[in-house]
ZAFITOR-354390 format. One line per 2 residues: their letters; for each residue x negated, y, z of N, C-alpha, C. Coordinates in Angstrom, 1 decimal, padded with zeros to 4 digits, m for minus. Each point is the difference from the previous one (the first is absolute). Layout:
N
a) X:Y:Z:X:Y:Z:X:Y:Z  ...
This chain:
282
xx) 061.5:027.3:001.2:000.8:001.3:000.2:m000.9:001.2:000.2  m000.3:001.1:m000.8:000.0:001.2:000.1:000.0:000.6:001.1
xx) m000.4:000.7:000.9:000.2:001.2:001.0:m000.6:001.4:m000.3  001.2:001.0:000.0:m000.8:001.2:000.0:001.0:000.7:001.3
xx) m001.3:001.0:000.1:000.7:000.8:001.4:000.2:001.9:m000.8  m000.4:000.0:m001.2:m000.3:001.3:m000.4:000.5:000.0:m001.3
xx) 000.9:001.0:m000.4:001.1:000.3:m001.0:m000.9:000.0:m001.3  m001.0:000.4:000.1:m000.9:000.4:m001.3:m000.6:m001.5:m000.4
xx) m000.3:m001.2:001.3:m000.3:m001.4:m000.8:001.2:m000.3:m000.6  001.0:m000.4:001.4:001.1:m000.5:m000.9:000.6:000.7:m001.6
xx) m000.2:001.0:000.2:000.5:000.3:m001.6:m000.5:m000.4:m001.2  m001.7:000.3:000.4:m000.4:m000.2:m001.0:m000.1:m001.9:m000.9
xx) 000.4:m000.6:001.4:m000.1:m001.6:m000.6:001.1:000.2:m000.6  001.4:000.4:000.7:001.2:m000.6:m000.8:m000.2:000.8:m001.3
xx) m000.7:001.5:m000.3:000.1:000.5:m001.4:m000.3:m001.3:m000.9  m001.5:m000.5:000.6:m000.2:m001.3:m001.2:000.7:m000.9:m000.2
xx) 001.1:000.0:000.9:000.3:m001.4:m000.1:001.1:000.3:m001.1  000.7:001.4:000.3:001.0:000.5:m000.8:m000.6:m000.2:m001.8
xx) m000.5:000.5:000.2:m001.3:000.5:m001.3:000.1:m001.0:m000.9  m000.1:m001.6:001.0:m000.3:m001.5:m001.1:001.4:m000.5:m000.2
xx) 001.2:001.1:000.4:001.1:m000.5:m000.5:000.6:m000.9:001.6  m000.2:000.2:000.9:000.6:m000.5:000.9:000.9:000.7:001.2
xx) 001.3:m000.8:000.0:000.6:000.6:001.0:000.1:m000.1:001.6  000.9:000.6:000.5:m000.4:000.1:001.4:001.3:000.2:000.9
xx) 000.1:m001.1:000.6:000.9:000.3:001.3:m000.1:000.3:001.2  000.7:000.9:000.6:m000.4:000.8:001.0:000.7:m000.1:001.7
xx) m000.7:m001.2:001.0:000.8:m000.1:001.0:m000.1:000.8:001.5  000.6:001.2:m000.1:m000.7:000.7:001.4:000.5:m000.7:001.3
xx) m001.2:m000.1:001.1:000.3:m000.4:001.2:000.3:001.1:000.7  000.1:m000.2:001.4:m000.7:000.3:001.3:m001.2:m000.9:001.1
xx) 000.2:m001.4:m000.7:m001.0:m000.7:000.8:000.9:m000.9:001.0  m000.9:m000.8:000.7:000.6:m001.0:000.6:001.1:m001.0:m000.8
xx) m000.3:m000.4:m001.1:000.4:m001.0:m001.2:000.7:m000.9:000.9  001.2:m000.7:m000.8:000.2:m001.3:000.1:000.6:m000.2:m001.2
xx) 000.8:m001.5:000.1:000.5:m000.8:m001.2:000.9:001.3:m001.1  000.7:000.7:000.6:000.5:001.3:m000.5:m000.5:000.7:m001.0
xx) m001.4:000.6:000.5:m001.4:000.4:m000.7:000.6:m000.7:m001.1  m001.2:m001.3:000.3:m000.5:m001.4:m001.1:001.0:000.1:m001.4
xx) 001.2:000.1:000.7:001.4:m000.1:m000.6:m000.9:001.3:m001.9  000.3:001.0:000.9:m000.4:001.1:m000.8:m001.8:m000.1:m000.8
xx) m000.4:m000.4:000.4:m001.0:m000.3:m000.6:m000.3:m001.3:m001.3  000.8:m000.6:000.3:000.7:m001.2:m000.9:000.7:000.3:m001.4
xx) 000.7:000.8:000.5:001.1:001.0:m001.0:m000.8:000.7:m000.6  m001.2:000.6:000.1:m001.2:000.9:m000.2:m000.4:m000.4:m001.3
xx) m000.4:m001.3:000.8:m001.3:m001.2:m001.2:001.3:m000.5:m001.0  001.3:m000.5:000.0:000.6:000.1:m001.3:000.3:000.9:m000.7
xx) 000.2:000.9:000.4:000.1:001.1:m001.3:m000.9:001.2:m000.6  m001.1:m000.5:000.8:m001.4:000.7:m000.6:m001.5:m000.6:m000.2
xx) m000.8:000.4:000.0:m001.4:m000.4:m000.5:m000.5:000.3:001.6  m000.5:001.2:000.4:m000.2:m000.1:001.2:000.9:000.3:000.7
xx) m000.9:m000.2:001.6:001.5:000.5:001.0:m000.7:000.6:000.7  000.2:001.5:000.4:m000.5:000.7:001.1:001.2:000.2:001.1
xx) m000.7:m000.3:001.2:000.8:000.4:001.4:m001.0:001.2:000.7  000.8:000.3:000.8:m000.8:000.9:001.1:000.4:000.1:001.7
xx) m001.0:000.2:001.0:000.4:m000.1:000.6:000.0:001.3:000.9  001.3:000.9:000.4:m000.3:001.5:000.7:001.3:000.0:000.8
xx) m000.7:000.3:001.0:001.7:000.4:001.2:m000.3:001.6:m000.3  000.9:000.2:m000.6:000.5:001.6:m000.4:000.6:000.9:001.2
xx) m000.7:000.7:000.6:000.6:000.5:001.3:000.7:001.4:m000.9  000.7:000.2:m001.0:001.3:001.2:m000.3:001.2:m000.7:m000.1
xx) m000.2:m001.4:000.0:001.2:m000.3:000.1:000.7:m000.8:001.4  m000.8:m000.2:000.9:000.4:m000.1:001.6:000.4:001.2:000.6
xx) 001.5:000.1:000.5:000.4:000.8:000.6:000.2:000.2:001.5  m000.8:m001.0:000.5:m000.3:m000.3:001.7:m001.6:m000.3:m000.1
xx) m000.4:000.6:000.8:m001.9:000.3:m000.2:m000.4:m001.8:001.3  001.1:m000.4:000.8:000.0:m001.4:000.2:m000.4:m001.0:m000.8
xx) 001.0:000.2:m000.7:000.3:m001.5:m001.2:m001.4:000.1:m000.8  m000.5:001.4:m000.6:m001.0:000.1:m000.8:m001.2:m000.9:000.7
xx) 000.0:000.3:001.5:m001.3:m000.3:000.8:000.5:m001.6:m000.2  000.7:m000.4:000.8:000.0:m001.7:000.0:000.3:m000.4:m001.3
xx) 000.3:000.5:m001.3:m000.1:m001.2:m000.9:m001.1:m000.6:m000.1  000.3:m001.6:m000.4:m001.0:m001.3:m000.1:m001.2:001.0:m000.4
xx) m001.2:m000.2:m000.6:m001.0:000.1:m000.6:m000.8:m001.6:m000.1  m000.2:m000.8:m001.1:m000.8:m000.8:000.0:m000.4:m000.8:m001.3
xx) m000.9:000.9:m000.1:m001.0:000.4:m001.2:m000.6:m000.7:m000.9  m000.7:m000.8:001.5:m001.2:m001.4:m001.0:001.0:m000.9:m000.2
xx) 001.2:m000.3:001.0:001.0:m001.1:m000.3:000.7:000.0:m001.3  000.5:001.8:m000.4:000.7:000.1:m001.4:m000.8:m000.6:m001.5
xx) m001.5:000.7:000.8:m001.0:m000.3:m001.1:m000.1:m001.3:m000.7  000.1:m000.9:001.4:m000.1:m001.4:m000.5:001.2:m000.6:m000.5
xx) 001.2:000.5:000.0:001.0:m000.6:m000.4:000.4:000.6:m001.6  m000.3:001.5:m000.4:m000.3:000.6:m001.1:m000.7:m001.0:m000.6
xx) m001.6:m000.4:m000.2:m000.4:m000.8:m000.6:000.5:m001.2:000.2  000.3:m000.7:000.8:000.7:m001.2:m000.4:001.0:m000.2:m001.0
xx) 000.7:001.1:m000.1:001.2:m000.1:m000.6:m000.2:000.8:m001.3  m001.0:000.2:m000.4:m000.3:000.6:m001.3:000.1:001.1:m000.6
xx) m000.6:000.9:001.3:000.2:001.5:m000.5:m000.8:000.4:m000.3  m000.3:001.0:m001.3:m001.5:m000.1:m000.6:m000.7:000.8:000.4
xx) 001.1:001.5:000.8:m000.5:001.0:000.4:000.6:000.8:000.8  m001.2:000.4:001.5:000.8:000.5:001.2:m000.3:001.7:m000.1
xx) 000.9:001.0:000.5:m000.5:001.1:000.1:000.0:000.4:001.5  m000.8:000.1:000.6:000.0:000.2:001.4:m000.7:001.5:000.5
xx) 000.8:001.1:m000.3:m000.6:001.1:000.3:000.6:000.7:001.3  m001.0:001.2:000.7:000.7:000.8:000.6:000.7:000.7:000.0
xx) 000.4:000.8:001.2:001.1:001.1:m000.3:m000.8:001.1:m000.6  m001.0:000.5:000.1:m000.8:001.0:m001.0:000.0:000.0:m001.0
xx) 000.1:m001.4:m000.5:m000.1:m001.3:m001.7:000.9:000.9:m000.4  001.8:m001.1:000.4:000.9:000.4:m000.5:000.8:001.6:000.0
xx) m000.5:000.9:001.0:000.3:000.9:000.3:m001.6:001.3:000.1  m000.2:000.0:m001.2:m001.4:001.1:000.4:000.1:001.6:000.1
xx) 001.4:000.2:m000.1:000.7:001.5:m000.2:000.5:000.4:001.3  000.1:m001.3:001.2:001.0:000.0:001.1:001.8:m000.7:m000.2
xx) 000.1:m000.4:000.9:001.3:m000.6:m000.1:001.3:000.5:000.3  m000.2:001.6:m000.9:001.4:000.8:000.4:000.3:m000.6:m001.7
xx) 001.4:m000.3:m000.1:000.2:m000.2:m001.3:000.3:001.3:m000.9  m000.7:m000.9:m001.4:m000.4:001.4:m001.2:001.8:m000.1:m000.8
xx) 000.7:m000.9:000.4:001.3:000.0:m001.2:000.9:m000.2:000.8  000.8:000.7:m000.7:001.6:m001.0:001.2:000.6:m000.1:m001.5
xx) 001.0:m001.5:000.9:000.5:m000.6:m001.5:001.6:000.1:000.9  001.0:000.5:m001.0:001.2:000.1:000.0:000.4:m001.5:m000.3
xx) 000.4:m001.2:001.7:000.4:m000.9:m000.3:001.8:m000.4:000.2  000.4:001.0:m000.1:001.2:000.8:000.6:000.3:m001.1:001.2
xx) 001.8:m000.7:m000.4:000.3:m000.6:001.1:m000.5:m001.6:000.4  m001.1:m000.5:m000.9:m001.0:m001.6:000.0:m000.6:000.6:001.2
xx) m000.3:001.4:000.2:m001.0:000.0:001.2:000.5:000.6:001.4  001.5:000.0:m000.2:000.6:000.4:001.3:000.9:m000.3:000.4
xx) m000.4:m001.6:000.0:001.0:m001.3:000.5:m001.1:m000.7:000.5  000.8:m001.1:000.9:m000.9:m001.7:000.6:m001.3:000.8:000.8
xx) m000.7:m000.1:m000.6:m001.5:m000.1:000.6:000.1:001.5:m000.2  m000.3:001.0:m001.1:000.1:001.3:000.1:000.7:000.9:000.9
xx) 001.3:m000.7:000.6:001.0:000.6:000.8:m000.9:000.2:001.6  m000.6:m001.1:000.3:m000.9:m000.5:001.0:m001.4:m000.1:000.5
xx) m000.5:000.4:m001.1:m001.8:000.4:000.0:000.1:001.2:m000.6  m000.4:001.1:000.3:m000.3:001.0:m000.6:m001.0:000.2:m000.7
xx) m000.1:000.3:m001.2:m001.4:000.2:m000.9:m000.4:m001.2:m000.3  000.7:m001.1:000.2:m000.7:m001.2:m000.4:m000.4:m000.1:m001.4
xx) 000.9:000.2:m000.9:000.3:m000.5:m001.5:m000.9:001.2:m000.3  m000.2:001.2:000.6:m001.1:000.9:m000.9:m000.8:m000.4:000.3
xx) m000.8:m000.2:001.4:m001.3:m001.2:m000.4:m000.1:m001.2:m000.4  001.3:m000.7:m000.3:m000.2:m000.9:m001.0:m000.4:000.6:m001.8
xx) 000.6:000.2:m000.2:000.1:000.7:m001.5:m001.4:001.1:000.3  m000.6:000.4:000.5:m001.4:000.5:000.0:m000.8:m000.6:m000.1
xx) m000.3:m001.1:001.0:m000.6:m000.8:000.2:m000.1:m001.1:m001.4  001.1:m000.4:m001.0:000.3:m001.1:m000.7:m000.6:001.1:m001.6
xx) 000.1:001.3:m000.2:000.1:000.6:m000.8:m001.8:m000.2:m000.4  m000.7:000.9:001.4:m001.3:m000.1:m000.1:m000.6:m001.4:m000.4
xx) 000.5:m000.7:000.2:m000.3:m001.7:m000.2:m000.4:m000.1:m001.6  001.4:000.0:m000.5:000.6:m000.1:m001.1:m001.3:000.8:m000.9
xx) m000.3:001.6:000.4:m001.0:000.9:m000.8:m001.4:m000.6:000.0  m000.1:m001.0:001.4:m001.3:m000.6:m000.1:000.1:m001.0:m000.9
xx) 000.5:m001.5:000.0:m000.3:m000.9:m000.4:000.6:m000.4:m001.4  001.2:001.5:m000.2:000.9:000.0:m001.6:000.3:m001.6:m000.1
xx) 001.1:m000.8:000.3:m000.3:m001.5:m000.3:001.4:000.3:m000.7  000.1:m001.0:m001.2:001.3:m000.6:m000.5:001.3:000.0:000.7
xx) m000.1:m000.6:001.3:001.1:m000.2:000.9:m000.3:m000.5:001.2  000.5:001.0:000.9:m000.1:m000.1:001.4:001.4:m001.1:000.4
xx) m000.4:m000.5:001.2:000.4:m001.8:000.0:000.2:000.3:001.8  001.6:000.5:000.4:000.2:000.0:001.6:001.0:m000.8:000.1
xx) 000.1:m000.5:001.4:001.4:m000.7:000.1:001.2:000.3:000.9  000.9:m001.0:m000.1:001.6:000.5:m000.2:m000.3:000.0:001.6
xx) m000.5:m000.3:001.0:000.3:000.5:001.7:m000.1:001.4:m000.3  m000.4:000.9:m000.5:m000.2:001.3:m000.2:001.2:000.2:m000.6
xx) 001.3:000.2:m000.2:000.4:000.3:m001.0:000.1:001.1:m000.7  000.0:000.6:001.2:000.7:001.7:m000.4:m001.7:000.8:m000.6
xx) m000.6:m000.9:000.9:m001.6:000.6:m000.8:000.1:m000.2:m001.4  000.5:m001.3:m000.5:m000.2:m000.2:m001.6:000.8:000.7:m000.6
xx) 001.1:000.5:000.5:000.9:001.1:m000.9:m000.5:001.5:000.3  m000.9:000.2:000.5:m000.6:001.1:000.7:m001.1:000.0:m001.2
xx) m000.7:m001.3:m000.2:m001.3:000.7:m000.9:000.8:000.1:m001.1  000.6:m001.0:m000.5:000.8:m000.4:m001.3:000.4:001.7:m000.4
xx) 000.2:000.8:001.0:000.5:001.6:m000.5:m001.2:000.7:m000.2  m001.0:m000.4:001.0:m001.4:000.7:m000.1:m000.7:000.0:m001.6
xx) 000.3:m001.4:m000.4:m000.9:m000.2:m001.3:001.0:000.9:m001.0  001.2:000.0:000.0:000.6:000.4:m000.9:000.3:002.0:m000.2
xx) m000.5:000.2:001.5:m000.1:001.3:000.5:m001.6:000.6:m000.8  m000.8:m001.0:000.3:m001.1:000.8:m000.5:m000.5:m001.0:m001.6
xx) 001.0:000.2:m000.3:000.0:m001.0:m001.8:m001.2:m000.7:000.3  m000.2:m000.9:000.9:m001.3:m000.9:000.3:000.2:m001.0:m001.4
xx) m000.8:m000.9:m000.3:m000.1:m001.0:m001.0:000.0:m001.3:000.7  m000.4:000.3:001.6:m000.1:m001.7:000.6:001.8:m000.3:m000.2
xx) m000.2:m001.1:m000.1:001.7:m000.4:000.5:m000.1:m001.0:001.4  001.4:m000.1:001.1:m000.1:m000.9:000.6:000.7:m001.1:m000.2
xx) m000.7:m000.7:001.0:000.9:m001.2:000.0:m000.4:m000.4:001.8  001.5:m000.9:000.0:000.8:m000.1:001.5:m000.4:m001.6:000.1
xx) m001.0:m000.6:001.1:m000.2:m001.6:m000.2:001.4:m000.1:001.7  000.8:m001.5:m000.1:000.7:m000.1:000.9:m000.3:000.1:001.2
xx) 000.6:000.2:001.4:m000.6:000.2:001.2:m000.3:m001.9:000.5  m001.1:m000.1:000.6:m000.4:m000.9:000.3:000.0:m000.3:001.4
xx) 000.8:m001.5:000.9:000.2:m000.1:000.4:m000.1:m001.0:001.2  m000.1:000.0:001.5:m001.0:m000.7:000.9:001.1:m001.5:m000.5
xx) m000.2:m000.9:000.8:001.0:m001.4:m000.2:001.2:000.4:000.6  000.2:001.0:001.4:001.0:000.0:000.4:000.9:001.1:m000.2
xx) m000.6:000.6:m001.4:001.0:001.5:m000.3:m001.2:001.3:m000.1  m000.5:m000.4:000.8:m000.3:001.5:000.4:m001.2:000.8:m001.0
xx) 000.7:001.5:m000.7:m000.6:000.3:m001.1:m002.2:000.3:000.6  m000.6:m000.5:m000.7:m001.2:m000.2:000.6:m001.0:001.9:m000.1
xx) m000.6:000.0:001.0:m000.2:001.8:m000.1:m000.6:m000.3:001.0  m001.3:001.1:m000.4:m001.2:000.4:001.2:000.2:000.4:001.3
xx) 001.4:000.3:000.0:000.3:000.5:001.5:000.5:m001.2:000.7  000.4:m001.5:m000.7:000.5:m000.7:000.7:m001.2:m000.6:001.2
xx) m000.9:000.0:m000.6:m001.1:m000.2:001.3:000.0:000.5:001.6  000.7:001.3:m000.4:m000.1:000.5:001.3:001.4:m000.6:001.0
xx) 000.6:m000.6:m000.6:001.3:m000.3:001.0:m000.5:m001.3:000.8  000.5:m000.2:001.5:m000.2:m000.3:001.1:000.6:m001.0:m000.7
xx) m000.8:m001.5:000.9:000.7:m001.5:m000.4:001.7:000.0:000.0  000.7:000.2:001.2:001.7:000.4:000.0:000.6:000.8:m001.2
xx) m000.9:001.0:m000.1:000.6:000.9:m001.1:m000.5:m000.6:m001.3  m000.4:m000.8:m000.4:m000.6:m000.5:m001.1:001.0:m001.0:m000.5
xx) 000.5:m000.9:001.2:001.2:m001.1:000.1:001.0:000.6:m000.3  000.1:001.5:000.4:001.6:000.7:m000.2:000.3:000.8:m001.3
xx) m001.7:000.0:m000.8:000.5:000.6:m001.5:000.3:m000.8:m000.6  000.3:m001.2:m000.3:000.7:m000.4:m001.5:001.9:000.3:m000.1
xx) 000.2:000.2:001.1:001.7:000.6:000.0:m000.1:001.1:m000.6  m000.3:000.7:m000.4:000.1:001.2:m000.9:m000.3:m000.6:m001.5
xx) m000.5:m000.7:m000.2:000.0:m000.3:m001.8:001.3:m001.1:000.0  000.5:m000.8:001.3:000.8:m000.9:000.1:001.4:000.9:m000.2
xx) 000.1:001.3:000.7:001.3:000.6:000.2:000.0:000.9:m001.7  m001.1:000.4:m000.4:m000.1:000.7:m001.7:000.8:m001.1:m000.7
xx) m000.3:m001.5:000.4:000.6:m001.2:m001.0:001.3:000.2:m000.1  000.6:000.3:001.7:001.3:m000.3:000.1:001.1:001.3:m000.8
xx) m000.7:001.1:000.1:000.7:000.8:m000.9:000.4:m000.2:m001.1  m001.4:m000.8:m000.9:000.3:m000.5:m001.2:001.6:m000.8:000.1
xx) 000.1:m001.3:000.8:001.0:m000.4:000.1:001.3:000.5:000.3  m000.1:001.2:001.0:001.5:000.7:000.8:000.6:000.9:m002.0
xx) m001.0:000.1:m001.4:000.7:000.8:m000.2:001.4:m000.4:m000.7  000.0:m001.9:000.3:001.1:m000.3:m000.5:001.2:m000.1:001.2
xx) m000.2:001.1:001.5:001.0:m000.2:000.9:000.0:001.0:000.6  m000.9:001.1:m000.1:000.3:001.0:000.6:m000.6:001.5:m000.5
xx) 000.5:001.1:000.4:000.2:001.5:m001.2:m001.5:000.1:000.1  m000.7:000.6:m000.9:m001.6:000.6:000.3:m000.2:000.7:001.5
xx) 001.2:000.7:000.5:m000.1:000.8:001.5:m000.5:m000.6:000.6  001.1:m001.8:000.5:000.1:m000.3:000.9:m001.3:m001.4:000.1
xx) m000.4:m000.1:m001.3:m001.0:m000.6:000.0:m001.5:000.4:000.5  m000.2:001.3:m000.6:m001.1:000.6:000.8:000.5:000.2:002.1
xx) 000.8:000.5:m000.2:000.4:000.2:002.0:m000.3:m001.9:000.6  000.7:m001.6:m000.6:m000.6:m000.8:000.0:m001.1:m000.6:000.5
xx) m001.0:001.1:m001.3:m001.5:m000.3:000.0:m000.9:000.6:001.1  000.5:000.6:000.2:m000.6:001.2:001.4:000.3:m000.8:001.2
xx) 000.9:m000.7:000.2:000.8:m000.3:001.3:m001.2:m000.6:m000.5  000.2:m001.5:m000.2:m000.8:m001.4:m000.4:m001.4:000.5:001.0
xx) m000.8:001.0:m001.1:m001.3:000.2:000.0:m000.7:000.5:001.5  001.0:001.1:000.8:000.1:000.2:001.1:000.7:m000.5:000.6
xx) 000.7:m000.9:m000.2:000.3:m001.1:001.1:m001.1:m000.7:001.7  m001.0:m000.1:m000.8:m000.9:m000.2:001.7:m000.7:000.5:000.5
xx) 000.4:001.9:m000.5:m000.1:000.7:000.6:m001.6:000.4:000.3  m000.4:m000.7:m000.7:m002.0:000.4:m000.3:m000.7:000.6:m001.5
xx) 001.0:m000.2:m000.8:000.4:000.7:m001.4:000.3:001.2:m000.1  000.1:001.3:m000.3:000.9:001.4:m000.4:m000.7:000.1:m001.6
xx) 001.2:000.5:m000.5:000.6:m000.2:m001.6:m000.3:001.0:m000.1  m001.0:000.9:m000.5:m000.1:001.4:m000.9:001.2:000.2:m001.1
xx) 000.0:m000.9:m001.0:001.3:m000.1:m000.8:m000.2:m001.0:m000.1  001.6:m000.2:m001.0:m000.3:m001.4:m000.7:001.7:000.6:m001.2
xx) m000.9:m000.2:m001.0:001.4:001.2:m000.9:000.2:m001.2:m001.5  001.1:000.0:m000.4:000.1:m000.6:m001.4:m000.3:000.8:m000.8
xx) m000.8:000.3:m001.2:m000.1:000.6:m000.7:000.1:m000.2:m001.8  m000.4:001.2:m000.7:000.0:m000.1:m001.2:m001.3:m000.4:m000.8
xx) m000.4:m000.9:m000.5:m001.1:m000.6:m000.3:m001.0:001.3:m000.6  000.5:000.7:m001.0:m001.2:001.2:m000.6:000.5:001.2:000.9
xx) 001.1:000.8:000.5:m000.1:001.2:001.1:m000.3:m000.5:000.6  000.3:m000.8:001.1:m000.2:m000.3:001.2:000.7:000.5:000.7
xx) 001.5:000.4:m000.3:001.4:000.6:000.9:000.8:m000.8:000.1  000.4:000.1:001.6:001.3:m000.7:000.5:001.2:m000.6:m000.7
xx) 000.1:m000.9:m000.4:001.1:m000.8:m000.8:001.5:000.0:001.4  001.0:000.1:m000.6:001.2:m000.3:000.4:000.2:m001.4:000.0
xx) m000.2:m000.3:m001.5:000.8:m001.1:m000.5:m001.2:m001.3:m000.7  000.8:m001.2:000.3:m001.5:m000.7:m000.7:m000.4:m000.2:m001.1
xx) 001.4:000.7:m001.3:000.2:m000.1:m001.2:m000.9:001.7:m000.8  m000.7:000.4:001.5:m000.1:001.1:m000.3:m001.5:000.6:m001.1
xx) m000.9:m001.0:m000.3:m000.6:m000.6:m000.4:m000.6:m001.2:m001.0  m000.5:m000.5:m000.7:m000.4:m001.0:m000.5:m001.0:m000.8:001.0
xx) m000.5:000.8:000.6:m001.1:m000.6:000.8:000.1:000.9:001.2  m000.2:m000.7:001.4:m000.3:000.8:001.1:m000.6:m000.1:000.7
xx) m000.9:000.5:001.0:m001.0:m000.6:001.0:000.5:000.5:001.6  000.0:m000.8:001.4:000.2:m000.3:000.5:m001.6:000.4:000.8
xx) 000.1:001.5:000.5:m001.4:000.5:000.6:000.1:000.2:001.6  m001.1:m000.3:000.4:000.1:m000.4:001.6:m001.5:000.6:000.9
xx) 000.1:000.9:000.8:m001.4:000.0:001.1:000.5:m000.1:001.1  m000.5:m000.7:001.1:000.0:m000.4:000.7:m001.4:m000.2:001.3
xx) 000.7:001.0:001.0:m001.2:m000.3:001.0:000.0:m000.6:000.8  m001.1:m001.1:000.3:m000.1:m000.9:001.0:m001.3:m000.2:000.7
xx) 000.4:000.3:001.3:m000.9:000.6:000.5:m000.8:001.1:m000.4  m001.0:000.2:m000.1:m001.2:000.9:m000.3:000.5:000.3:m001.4
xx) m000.1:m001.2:m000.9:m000.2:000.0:m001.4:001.2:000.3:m000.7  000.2:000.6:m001.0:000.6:000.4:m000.8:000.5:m000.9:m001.8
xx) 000.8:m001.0:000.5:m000.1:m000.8:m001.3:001.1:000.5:m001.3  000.0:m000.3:m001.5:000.2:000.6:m000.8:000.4:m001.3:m001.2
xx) 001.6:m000.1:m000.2:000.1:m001.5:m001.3:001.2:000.3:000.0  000.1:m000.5:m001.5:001.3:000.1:m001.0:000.1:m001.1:m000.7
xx) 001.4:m000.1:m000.8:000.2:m001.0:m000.7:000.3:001.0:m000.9  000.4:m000.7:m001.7:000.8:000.3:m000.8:001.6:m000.9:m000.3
xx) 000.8:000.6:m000.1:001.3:m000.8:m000.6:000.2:000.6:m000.9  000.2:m001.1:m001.1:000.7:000.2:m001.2:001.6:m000.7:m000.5
């Protein structure tokens, strides 16, 4: 595997690689990998020639100068699990790298109401340093198709407007959310939850099931109010939201007919940490 730390290597390998006719899939991290990652990197190596990942905690898109400080970092460990798993090339740059102008953003992208719902309603500025941060990526490493996954959702429908906002040529694609044995959707922040609180997250991907089921007994209202009881039930849980929605807006559904497809979006704080998982129903 490849390492560059400076925009002007990395470019210039993948120009060649472009050059001999090869394509390129594109997995952005934050670091501190697991099976999730792997997931995405998998998805990478079938539908391209190479596979570049990267690894950057993007501090424009953390809206608590906390969370930025304690996210995981662990670097040599990613490294080693990147090459195992057959990524041909890491981009591991600074914030100077990715940002050498400063990190006030140069665009704003009209993402109307995708970005002022779920997570947007609740982080401020998140999704613009997402989409800043994902844009510059995109202008570095130009790949075929950038490769994120469905725990993010609202992020995938966030870039999915980005590429099409800035007539990008990458296309994406969405690999499934990947999942511990006992439910629980797998994510760098899960590390930080206390052994108790660790036991008490799989009820939230357990109670997302049960909606699936309630939509043959009960109205979309009364199933989300339901889901909230369930989740804050032992009282060491609080439910940011938890909303049925419309699979491409991402707006409040009434009805369950109200859609072809709908997802079932949830954050949830517990303890310290801030967890984040959805399902889809169709």
């Amino acid at each position: 595997m490849y390492i560059f730390k400076k925009v002007s290597d990395l470019q210039h390998h993948l120009e060649k690689e472009s050059e001999a006719g090869k394509t390129i899939a594109f997995a952005p991290t934050m670091g501190a990998l697991h099976d999730g990652h792997v997931s995405l990197i998998d998805q990478s190596n079938e539908i391209a020639d190479i596979c570049v990942s990267s690894i950057f905690v993007n501090p424009t898109q953390f809206d608590q100068k906390e969370d930025l400080e304690k996210y995981p970092r662990t670097v040599d460990a990613d490294i080693e699990i990147l090459a195992k798993n057959k990524c041909d090339v890491l981009f591991l740059p600074e914030v100077e790298d990715v940002y050498p102008d400063g990190m006030e953003a140069k665009e704003q992208y009209d993402f109307g109401q995708l970005g002022n719902v779920l997570e947007g309603a609740h982080r401020s500025g998140h999704f613009e340093g997402v989409a800043q941060v994902v844009n510059r990526l995109l202008e570095i490493v130009k790949p075929n198709w950038i490769v994120m996954g469905q725990k993010d959702y609202q992020q995938t429908a966030i870039i999915r407007r980005l590429l099409k906002l800035t007539n990008s040529k990458t296309e994406i694609v969405v690999s499934p959310t990947i999942r511990e044995e006992d439910g629980l959707a797998m994510s760098s922040r899960n590390v930080r939850l206390e052994p108790d609180e660790r036991a008490e997250a799989p009820i939230i991907n357990e109670v997302l099931e049960g909606v699936r089921t309630a939509a043959d007994k009960l109205s979309v209202a009364m199933a989300k109010k339901e889901a909230i009881l369930k989740i804050e039930k032992s009282g060491s849980m609080k439910v940011d939201y938890l909303d049925i929605v419309h699979f491409e807006t991402l707006q409040s559904v009434k009805n369950w007919d109200d859609a072809e497809q709908l997802v079932v979006c949830t954050a949830v704080h517990l303890g310290k940490v801030r967890l984040i998982d959805n399902i889809i129903i169709t």
